[in-house]
C-alpha positions as a printed NumPy array, in Angstrom:
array([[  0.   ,   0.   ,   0.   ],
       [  0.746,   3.577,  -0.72 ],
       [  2.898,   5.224,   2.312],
       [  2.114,   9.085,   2.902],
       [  3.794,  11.369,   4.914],
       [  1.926,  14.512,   6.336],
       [  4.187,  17.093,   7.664],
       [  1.535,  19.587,   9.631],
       [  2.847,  21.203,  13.06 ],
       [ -0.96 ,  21.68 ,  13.678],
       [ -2.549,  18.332,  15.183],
       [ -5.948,  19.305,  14.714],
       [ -5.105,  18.966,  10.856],
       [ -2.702,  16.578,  10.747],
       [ -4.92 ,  13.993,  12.362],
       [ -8.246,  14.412,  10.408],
       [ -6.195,  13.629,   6.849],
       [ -4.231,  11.147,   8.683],
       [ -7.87 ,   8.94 ,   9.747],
       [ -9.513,  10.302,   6.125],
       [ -6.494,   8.741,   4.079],
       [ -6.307,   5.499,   6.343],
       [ -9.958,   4.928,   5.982],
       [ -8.927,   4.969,   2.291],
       [ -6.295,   2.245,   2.464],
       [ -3.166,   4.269,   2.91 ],
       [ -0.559,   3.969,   5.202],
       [  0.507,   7.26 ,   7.086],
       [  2.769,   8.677,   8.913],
       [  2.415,  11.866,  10.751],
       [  5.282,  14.282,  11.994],
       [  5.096,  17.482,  13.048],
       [  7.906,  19.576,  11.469],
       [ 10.966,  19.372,   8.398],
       [ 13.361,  17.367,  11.012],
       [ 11.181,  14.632,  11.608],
       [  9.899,  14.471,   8.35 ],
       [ 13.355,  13.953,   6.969],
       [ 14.135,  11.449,   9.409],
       [ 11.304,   9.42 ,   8.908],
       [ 11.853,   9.499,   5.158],
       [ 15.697,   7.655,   6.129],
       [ 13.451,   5.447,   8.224],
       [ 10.937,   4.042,   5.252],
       [ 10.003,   4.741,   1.481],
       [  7.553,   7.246,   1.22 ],
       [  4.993,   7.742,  -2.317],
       [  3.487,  11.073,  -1.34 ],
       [  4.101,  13.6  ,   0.769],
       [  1.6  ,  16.572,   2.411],
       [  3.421,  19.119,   3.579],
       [  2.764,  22.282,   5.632],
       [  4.533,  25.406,   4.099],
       [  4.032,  26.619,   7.343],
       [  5.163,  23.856,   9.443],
       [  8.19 ,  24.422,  11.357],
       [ 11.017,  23.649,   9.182],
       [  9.504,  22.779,   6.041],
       [ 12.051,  24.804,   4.504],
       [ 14.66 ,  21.887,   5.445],
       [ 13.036,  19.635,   2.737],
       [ 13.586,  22.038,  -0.063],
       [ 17.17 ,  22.047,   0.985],
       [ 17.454,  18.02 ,   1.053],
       [ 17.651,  16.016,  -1.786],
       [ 14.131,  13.917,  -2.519],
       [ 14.344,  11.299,  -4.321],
       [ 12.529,  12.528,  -7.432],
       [  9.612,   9.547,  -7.303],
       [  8.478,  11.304,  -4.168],
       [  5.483,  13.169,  -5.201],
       [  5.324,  16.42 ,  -2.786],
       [  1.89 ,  18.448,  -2.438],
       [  2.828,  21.359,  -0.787],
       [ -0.505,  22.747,   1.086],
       [ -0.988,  25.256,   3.523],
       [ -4.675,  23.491,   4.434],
       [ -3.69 ,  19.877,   4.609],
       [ -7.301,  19.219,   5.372],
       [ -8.231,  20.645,   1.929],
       [ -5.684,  18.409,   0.552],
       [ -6.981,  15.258,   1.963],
       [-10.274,  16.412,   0.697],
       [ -9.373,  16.754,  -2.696],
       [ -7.688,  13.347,  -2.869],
       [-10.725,  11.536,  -1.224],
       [-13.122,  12.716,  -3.534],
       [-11.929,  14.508,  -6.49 ],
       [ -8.886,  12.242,  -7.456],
       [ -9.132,   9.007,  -7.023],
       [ -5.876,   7.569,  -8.69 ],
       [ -3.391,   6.737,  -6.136],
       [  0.129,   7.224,  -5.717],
       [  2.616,   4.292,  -7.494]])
């Protein structure tokens, strides 16, 4: 299954996506900020990733090389984001 990483310092939004994109068969992982994000990326392969402009150190990703088959939606409403992958995109990530 699909692995996606939501980077969201906000826990009120990170969670919601994180249960709407279970519920829809993916596997997620939720960090709060750029440094755990990057070290849970060495931890495990990752498809997708939401991230949080906003989120503390998000700016650390643009800095460290991604392996380009990472997709990256940047978002500053990762809510919205879920949202729009739920119901108005229903491919999925390789």
């Amino acid at each position: 299954m699909p692995t996606i990483l939501i980077v969201d310092d906000d826990a009120r939004c990170r969670e919601p996506v994180a249960r709407m994109l279970r519920t829809d068969g993916y596997d997620v992982i939720r960090v709060a900020n750029g440094r755990e994000a990057l070290d849970a990326m060495d931890e495990q392969p990752i498809n997708l990733i939401v991230l949080d402009q906003l989120a503390r150190g998000a700016e650390q990703l643009g800095r460290h090389p991604v392996d380009p088959a990472i997709r990256i939606i940047d978002a500053i409403a990762s809510v919205a984001v879920a949202i729009a992958l739920r119901f108005g995109h229903r491919s999925r990530p390789p």
